[in-house]
PDB file of N, CA, C and O in Angstrom:
ATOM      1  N   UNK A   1     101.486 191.648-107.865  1.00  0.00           N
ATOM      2  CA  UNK A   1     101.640 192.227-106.568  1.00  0.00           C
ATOM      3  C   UNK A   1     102.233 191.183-105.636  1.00  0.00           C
ATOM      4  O   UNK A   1     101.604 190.143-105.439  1.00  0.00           O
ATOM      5  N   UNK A   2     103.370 191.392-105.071  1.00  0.00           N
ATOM      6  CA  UNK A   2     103.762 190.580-103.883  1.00  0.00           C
ATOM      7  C   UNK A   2     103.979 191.011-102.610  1.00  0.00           C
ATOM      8  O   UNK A   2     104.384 192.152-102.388  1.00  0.00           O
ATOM      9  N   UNK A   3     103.736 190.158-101.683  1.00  0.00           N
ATOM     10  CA  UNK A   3     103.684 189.979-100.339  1.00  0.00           C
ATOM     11  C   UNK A   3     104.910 189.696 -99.701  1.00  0.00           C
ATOM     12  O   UNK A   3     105.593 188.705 -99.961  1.00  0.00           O
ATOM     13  N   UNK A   4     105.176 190.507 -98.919  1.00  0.00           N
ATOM     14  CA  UNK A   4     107.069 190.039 -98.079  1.00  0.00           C
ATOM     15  C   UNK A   4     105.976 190.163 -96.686  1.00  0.00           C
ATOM     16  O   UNK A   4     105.105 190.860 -96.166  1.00  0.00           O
ATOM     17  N   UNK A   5     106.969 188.600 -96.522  1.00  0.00           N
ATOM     18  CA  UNK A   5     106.430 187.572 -95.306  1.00  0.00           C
ATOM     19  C   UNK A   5     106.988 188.659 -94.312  1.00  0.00           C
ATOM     20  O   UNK A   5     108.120 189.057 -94.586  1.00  0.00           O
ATOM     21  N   UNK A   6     106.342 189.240 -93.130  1.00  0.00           N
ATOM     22  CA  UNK A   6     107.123 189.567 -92.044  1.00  0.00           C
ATOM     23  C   UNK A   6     107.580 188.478 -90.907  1.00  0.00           C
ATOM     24  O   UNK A   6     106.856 187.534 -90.590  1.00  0.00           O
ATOM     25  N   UNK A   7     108.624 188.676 -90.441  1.00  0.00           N
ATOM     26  CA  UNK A   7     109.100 187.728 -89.778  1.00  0.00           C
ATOM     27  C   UNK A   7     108.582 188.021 -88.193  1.00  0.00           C
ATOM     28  O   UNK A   7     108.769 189.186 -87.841  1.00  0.00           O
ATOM     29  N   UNK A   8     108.060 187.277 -87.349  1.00  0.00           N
ATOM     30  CA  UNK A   8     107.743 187.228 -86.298  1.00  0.00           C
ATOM     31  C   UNK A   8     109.042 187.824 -85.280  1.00  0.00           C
ATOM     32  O   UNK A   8     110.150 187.288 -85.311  1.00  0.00           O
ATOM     33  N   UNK A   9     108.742 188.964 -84.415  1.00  0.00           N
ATOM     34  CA  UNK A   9     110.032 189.931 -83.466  1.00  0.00           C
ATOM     35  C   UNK A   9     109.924 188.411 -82.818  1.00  0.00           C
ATOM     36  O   UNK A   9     108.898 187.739 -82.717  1.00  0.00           O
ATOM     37  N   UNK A  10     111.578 187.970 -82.311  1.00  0.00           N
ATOM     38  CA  UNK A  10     111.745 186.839 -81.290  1.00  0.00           C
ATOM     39  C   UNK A  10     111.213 187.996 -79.630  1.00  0.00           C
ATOM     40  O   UNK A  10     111.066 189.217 -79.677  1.00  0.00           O
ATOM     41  N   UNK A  11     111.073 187.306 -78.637  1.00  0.00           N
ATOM     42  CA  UNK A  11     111.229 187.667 -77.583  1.00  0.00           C
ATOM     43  C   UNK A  11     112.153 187.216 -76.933  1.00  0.00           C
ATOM     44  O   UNK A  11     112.512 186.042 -76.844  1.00  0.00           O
ATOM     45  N   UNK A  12     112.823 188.659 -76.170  1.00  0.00           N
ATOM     46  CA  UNK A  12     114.169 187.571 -75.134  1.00  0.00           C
ATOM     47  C   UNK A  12     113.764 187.209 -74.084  1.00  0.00           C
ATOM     48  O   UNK A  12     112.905 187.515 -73.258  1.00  0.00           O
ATOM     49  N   UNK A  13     114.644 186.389 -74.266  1.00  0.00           N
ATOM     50  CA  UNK A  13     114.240 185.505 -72.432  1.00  0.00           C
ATOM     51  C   UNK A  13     114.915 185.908 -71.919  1.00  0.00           C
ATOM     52  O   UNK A  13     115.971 186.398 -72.319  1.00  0.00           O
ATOM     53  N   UNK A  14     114.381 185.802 -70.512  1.00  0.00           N
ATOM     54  CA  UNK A  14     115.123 186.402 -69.616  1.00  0.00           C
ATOM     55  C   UNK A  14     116.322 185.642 -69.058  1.00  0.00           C
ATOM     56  O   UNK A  14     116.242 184.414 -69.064  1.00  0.00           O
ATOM     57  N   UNK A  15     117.670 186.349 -68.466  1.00  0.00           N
ATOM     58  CA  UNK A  15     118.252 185.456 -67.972  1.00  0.00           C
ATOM     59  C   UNK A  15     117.965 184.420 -66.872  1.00  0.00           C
ATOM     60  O   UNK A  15     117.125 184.465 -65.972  1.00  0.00           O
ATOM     61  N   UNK A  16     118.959 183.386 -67.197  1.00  0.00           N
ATOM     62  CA  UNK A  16     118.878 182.144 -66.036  1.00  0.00           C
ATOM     63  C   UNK A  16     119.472 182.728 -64.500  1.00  0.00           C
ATOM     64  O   UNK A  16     120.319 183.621 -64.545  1.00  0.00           O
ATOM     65  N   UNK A  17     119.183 182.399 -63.643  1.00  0.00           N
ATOM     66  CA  UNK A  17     119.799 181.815 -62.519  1.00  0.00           C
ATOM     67  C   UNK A  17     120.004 180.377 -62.267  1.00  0.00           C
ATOM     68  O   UNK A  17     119.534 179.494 -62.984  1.00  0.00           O
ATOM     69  N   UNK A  18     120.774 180.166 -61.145  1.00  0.00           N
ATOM     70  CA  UNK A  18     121.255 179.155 -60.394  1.00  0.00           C
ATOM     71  C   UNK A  18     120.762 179.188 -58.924  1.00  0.00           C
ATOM     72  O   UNK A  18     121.431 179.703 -58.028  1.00  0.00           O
ATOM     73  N   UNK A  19     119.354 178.513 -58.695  1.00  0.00           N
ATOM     74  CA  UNK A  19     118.979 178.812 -57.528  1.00  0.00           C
ATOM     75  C   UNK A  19     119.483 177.278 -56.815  1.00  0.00           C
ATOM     76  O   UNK A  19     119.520 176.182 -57.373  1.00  0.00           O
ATOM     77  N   UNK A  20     119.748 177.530 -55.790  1.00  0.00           N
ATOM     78  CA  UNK A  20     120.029 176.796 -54.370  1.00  0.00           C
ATOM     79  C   UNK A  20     119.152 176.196 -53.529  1.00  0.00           C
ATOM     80  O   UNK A  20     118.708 176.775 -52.538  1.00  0.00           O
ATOM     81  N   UNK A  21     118.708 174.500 -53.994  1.00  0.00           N
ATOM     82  CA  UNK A  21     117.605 174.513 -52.132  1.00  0.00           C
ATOM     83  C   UNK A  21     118.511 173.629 -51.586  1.00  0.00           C
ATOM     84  O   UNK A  21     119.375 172.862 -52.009  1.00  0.00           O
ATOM     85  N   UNK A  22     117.905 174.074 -50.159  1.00  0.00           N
ATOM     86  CA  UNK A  22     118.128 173.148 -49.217  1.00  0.00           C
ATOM     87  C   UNK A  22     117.549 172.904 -47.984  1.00  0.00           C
ATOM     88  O   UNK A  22     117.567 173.530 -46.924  1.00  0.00           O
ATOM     89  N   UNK A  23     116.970 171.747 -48.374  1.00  0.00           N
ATOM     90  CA  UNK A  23     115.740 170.967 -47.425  1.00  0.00           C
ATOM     91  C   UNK A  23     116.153 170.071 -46.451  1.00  0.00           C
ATOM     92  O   UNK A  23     116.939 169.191 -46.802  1.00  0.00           O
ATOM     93  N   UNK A  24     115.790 170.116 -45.324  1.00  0.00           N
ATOM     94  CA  UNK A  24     116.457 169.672 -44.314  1.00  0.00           C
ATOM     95  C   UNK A  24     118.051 169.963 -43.665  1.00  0.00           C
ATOM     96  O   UNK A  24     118.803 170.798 -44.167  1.00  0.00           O
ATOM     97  N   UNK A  25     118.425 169.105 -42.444  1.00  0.00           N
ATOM     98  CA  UNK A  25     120.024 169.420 -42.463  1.00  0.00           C
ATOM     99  C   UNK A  25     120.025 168.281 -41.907  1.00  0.00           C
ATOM    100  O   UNK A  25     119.120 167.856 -41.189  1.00  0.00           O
ATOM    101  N   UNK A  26     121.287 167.562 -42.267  1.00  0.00           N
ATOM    102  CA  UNK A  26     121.093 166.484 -41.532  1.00  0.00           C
ATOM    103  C   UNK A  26     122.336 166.632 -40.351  1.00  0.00           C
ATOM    104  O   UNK A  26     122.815 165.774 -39.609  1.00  0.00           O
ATOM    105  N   UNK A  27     122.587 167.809 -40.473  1.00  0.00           N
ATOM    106  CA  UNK A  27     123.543 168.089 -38.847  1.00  0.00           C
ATOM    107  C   UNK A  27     122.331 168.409 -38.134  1.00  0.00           C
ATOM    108  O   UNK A  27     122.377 168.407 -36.904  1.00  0.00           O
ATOM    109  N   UNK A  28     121.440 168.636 -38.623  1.00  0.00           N
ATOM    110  CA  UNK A  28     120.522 168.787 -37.274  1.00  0.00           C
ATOM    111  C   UNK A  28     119.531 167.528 -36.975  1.00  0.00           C
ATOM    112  O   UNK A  28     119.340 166.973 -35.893  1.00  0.00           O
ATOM    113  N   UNK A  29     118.938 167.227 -38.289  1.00  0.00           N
ATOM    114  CA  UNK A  29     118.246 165.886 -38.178  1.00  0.00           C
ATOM    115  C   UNK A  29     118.520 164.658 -38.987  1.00  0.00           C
ATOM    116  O   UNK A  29     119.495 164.730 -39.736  1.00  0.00           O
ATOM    117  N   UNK A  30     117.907 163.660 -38.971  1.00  0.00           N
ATOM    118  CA  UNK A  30     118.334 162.436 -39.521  1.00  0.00           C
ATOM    119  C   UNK A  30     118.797 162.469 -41.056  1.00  0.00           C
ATOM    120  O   UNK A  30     119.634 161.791 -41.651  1.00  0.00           O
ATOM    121  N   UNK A  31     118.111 163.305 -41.401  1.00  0.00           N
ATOM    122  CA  UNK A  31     118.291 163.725 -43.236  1.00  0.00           C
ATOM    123  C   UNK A  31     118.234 164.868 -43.864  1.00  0.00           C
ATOM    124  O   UNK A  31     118.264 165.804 -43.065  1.00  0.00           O
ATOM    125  N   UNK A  32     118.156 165.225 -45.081  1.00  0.00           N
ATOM    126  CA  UNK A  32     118.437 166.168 -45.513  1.00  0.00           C
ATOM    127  C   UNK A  32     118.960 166.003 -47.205  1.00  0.00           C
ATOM    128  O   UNK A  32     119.627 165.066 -47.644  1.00  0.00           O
ATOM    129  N   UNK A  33     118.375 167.363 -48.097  1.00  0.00           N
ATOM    130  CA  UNK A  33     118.931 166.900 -49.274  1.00  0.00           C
ATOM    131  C   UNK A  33     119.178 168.183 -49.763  1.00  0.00           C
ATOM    132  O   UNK A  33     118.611 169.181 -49.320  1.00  0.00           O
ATOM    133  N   UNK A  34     120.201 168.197 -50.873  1.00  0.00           N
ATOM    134  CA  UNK A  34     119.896 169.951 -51.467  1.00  0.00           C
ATOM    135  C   UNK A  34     120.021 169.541 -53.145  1.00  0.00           C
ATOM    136  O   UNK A  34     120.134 168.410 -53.618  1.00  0.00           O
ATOM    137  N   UNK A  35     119.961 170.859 -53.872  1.00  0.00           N
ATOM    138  CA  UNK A  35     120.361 170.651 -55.347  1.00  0.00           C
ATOM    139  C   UNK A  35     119.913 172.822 -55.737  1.00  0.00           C
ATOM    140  O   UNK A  35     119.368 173.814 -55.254  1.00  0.00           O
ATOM    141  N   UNK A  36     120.824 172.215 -57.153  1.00  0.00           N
ATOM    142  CA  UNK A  36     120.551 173.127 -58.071  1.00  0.00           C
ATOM    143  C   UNK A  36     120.101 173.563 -59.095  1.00  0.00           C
ATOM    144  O   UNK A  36     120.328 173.082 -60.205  1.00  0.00           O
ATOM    145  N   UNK A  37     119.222 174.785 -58.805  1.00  0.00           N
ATOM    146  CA  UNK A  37     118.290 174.477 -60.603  1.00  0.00           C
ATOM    147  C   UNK A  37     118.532 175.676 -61.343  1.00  0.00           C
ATOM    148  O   UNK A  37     118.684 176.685 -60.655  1.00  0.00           O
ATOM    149  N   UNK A  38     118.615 175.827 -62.809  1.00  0.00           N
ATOM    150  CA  UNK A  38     118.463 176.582 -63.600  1.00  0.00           C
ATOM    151  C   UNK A  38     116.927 177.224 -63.549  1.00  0.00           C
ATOM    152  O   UNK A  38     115.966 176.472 -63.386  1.00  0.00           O
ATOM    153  N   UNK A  39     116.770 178.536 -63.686  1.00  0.00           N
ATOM    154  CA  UNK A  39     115.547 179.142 -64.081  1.00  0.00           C
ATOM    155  C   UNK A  39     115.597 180.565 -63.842  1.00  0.00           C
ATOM    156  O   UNK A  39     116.206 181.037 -62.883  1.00  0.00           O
ATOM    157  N   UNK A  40     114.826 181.421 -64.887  1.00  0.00           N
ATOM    158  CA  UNK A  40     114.326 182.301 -64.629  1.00  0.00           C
ATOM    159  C   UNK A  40     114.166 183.537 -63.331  1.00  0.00           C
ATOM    160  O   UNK A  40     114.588 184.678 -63.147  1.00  0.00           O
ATOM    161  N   UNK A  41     113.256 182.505 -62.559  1.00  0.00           N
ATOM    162  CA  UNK A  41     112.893 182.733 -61.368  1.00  0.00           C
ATOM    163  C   UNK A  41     112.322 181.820 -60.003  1.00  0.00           C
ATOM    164  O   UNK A  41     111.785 180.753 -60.298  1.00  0.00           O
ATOM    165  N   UNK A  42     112.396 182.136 -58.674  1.00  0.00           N
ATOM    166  CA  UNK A  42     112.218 181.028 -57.526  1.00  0.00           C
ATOM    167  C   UNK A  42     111.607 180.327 -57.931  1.00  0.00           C
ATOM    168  O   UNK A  42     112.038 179.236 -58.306  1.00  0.00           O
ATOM    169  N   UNK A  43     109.887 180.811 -58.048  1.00  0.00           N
ATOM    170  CA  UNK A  43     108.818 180.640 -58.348  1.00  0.00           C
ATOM    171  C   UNK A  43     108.632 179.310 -59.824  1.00  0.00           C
ATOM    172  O   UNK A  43     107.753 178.449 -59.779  1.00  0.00           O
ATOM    173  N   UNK A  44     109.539 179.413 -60.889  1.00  0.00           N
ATOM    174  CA  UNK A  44     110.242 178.716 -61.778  1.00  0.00           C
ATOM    175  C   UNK A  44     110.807 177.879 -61.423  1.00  0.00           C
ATOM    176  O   UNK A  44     110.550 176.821 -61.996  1.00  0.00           O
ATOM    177  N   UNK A  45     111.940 177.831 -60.245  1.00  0.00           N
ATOM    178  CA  UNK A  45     113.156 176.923 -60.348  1.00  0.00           C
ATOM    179  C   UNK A  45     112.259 176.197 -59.110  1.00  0.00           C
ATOM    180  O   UNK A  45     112.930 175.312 -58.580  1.00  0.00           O
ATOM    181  N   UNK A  46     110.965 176.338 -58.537  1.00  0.00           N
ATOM    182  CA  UNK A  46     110.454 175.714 -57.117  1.00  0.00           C
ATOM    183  C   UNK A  46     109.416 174.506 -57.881  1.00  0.00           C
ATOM    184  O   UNK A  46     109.038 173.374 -57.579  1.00  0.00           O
ATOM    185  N   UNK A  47     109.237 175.299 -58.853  1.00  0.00           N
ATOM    186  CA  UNK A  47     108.545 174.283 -59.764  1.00  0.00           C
ATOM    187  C   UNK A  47     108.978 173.269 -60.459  1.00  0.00           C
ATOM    188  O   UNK A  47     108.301 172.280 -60.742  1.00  0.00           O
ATOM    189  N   UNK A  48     110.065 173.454 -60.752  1.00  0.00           N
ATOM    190  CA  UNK A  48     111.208 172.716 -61.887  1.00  0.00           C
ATOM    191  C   UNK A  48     111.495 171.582 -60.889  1.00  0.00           C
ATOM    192  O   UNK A  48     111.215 170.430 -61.221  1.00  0.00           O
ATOM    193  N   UNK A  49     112.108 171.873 -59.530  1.00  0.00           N
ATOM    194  CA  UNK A  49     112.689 171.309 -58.625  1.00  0.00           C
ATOM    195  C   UNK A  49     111.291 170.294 -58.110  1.00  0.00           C
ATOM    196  O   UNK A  49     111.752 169.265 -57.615  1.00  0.00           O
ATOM    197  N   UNK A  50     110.074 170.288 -58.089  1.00  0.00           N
ATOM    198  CA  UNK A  50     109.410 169.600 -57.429  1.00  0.00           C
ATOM    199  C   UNK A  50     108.954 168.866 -58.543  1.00  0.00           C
ATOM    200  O   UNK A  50     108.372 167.864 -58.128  1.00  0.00           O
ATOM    201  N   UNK A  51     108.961 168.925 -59.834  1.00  0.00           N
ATOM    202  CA  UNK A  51     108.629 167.869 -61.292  1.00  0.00           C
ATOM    203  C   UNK A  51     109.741 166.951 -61.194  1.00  0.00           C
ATOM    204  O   UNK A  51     109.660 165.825 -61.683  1.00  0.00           O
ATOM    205  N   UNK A  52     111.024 167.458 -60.446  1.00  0.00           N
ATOM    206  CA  UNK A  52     112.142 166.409 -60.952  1.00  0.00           C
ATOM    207  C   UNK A  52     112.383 165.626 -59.263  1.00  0.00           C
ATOM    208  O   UNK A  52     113.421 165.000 -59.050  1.00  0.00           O
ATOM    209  N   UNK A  53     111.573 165.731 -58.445  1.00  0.00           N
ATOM    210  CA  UNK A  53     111.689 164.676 -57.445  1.00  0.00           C
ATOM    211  C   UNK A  53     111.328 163.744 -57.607  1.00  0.00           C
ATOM    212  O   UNK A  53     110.281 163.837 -58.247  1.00  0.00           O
ATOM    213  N   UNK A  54     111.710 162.234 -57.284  1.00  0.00           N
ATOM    214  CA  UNK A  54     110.942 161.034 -57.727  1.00  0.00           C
ATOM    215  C   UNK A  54     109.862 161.078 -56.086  1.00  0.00           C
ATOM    216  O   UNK A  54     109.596 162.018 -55.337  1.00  0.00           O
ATOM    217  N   UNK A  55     109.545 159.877 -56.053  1.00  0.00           N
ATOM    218  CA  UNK A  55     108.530 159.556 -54.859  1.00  0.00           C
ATOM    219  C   UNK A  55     109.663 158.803 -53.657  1.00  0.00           C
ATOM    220  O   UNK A  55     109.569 158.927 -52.436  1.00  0.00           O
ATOM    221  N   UNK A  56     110.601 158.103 -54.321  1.00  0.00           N
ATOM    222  CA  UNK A  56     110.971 157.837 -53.421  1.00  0.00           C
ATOM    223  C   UNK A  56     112.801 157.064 -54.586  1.00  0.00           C
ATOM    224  O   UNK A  56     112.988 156.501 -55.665  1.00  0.00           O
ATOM    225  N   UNK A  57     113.598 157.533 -53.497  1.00  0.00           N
ATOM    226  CA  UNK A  57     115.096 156.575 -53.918  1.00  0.00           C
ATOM    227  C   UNK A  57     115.694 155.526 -53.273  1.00  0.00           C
ATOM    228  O   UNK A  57     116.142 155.707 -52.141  1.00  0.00           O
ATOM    229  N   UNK A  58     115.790 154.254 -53.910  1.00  0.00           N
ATOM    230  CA  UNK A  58     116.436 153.385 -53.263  1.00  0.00           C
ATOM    231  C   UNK A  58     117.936 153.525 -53.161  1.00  0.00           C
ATOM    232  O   UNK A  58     118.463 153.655 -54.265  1.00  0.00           O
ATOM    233  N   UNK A  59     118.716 153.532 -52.196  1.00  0.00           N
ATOM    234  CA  UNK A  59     120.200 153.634 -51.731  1.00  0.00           C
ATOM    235  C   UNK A  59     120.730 152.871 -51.876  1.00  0.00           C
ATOM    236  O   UNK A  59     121.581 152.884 -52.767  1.00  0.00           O
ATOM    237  N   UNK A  60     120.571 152.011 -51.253  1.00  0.00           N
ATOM    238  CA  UNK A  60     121.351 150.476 -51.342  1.00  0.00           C
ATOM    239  C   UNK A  60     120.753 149.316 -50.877  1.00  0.00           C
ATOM    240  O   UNK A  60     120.561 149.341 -49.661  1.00  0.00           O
ATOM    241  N   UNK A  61     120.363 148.218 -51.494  1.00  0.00           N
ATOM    242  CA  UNK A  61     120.379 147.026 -51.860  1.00  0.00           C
ATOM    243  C   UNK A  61     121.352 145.963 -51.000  1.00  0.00           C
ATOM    244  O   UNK A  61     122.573 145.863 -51.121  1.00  0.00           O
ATOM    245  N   UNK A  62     120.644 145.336 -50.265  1.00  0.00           N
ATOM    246  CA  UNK A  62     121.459 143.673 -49.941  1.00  0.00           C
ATOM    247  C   UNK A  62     122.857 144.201 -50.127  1.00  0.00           C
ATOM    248  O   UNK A  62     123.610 143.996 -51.079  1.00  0.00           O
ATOM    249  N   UNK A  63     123.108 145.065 -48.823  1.00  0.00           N
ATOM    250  CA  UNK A  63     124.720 145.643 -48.095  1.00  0.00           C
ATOM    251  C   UNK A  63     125.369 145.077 -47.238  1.00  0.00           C
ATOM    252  O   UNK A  63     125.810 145.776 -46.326  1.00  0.00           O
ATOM    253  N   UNK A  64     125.689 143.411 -47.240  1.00  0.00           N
ATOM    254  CA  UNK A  64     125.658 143.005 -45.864  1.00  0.00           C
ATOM    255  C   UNK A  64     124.523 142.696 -44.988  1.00  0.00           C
ATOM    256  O   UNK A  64     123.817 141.728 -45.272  1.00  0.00           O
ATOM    257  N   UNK A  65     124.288 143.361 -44.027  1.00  0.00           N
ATOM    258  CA  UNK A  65     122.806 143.179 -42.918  1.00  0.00           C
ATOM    259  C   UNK A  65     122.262 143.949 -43.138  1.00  0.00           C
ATOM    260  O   UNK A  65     121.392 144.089 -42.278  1.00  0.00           O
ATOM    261  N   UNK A  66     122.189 145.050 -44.275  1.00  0.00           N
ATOM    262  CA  UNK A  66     121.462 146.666 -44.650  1.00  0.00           C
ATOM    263  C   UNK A  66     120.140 145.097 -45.802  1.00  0.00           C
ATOM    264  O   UNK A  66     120.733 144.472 -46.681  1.00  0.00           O
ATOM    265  N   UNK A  67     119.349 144.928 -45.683  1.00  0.00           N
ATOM    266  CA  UNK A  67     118.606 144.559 -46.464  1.00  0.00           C
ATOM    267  C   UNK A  67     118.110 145.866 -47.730  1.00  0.00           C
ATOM    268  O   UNK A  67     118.153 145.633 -48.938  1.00  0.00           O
ATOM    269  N   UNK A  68     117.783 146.842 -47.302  1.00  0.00           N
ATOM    270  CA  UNK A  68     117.426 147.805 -48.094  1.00  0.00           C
ATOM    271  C   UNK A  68     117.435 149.139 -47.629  1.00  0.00           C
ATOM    272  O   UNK A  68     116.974 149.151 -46.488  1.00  0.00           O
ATOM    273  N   UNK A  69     117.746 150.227 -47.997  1.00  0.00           N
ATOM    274  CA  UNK A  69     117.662 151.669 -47.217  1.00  0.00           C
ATOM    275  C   UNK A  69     117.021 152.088 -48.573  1.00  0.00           C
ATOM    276  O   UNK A  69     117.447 151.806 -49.693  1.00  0.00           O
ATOM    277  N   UNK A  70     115.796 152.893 -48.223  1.00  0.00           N
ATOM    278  CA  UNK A  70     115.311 154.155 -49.179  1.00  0.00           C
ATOM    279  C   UNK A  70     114.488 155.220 -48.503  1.00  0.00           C
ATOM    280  O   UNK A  70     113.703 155.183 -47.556  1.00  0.00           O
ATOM    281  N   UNK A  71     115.100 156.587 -49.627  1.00  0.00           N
ATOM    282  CA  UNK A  71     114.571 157.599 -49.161  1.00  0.00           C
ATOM    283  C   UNK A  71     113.512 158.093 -49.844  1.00  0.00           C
ATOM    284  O   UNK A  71     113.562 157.937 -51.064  1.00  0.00           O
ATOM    285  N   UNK A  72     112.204 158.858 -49.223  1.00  0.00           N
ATOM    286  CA  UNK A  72     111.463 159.588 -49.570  1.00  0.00           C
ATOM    287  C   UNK A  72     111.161 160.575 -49.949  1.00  0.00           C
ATOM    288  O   UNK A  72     112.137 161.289 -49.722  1.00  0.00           O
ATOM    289  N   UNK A  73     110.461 161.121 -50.383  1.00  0.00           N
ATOM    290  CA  UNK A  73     110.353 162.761 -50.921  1.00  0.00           C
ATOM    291  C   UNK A  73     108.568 163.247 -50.919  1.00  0.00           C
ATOM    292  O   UNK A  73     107.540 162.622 -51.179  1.00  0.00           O
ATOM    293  N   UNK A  74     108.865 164.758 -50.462  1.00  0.00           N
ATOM    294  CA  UNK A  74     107.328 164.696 -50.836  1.00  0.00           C
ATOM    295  C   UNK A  74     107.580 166.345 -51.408  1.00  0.00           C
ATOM    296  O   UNK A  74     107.833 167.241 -50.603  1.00  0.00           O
ATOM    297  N   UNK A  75     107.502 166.533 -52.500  1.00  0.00           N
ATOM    298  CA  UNK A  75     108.060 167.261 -53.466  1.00  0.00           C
ATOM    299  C   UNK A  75     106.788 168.521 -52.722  1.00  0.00           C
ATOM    300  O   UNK A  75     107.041 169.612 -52.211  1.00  0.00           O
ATOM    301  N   UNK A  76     105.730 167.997 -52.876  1.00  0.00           N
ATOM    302  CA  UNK A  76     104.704 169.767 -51.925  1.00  0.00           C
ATOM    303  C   UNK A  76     105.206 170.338 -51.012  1.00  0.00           C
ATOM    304  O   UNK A  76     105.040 171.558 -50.986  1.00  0.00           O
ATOM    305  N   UNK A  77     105.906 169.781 -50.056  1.00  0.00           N
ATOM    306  CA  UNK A  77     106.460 170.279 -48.891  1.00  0.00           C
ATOM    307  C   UNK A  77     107.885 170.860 -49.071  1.00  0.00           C
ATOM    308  O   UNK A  77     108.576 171.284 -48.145  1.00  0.00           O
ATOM    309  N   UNK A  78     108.288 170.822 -50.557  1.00  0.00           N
ATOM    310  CA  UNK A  78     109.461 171.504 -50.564  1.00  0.00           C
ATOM    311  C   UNK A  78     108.742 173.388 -50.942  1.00  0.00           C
ATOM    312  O   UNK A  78     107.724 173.527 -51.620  1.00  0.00           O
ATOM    313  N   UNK A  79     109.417 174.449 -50.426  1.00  0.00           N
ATOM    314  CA  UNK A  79     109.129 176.032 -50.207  1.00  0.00           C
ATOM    315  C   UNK A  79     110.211 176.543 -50.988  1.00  0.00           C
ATOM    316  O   UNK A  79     111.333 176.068 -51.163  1.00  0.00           O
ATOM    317  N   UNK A  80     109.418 178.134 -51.657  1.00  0.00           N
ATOM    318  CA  UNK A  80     110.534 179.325 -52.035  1.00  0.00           C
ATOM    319  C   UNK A  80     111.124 179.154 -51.483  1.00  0.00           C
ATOM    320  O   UNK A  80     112.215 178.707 -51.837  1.00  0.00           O
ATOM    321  N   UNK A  81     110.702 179.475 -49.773  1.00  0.00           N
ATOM    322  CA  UNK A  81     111.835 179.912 -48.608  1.00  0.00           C
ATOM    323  C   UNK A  81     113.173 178.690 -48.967  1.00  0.00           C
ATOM    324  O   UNK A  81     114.315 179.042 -48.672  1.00  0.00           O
ATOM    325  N   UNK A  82     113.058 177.907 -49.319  1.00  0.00           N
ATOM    326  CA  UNK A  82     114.431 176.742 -49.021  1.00  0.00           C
ATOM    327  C   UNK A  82     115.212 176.857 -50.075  1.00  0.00           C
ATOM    328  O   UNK A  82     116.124 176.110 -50.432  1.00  0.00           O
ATOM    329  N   UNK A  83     114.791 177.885 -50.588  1.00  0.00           N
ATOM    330  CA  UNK A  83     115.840 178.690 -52.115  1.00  0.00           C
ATOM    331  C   UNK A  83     116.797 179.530 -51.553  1.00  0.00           C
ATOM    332  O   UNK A  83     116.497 180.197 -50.563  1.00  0.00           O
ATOM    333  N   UNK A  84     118.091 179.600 -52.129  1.00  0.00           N
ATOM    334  CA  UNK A  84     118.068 181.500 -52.184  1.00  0.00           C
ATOM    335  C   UNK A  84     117.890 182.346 -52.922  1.00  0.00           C
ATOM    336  O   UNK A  84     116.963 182.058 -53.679  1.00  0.00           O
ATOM    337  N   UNK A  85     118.500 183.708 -53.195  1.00  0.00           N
ATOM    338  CA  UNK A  85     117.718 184.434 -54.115  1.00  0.00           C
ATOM    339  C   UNK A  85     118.707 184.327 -55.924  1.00  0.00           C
ATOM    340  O   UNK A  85     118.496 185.139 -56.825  1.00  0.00           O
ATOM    341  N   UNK A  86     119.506 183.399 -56.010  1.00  0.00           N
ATOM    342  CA  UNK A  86     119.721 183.035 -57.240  1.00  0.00           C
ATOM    343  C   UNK A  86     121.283 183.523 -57.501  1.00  0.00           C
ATOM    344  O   UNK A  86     121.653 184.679 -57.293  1.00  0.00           O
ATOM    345  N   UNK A  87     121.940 182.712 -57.875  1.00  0.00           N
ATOM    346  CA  UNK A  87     122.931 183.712 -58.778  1.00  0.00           C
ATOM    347  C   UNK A  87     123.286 183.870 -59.893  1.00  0.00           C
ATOM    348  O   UNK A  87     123.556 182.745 -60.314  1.00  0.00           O
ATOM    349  N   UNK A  88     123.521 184.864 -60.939  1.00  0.00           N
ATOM    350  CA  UNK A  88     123.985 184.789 -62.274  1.00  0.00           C
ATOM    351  C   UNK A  88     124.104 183.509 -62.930  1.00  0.00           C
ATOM    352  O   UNK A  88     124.793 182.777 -62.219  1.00  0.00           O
ATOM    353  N   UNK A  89     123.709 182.902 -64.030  1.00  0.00           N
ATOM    354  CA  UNK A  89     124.167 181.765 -64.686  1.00  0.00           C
ATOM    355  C   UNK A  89     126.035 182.196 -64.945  1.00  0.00           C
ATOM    356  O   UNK A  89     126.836 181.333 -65.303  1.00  0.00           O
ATOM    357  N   UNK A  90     126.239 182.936 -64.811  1.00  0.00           N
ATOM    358  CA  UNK A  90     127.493 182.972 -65.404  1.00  0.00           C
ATOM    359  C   UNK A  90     128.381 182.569 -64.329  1.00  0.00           C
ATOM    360  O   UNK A  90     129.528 182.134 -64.420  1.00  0.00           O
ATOM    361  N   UNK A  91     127.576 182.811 -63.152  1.00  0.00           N
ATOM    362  CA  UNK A  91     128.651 182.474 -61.823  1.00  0.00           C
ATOM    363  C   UNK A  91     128.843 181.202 -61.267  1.00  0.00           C
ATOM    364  O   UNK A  91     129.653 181.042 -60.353  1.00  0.00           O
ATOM    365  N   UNK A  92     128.199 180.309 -61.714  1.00  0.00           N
ATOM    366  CA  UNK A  92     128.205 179.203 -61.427  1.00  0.00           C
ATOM    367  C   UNK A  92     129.366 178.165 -62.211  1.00  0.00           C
ATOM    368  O   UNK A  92     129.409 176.967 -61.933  1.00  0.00           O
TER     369      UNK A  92
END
C-alpha cells in the first residue's frame, strides 16, 4: 500500500506597494526626511520603515569649522498619517 505525499496549497501573497513617508519639511522647518518602502500594507510598510531607522546619522566629519553634524531619529514618532495610500509595485 502506498502513500502519495500531498503537497502543501502555497498561499498568495498579496501584492506589494510602494508607500511614501514624509516626515517633516524642511521648507518649513530646520529638517526633514522622506523614503520608500515596499509592503503589503501602511500598517506593514510603518513598521518596516521604523526597524530600518538607525538612532542617529553622522553627516559629516571634520568639514573645515563643521567639527561634526548628526542627525537624529526617533523611529515611534514616525505615523500612518506620514504615508500615502501606496502605489502599485509596478508603478514605481
Amino acid at each position: 500500500m502506498s502513500e502519495t505525499a500531498s503537497q502543501p496549497t502555497p498561499v498568495a501573497k498579496p501584492p506589494l506597494k510602494s508607500f511614501h513617508f514624509s516626515c517633516g519639511d524642511s521648507a518649513e522647518g530646520p529638517i526633514g526626511f522622506c523614503g520608500r518602502v515596499k509592503a503589503a500594507s501602511r500598517e506593514e510598510a510603518l513598521s518596516v520603515l521604523r526597524e530600518a531607522l538607525p538612532e542617529a546619522v553622522v553627516v559629516t566629519e571634520n568639514e573645515g569649522a563643521i567639527q561634526y553634524l548628526q542627525v537624529y531619529f526617533n523611529p515611534d514618532k514616525v505615523k500612518i498619517s506620514d504615508s500615502d495610500s501606496g502605489m502599485d509595485e509596478q508603478a514605481t
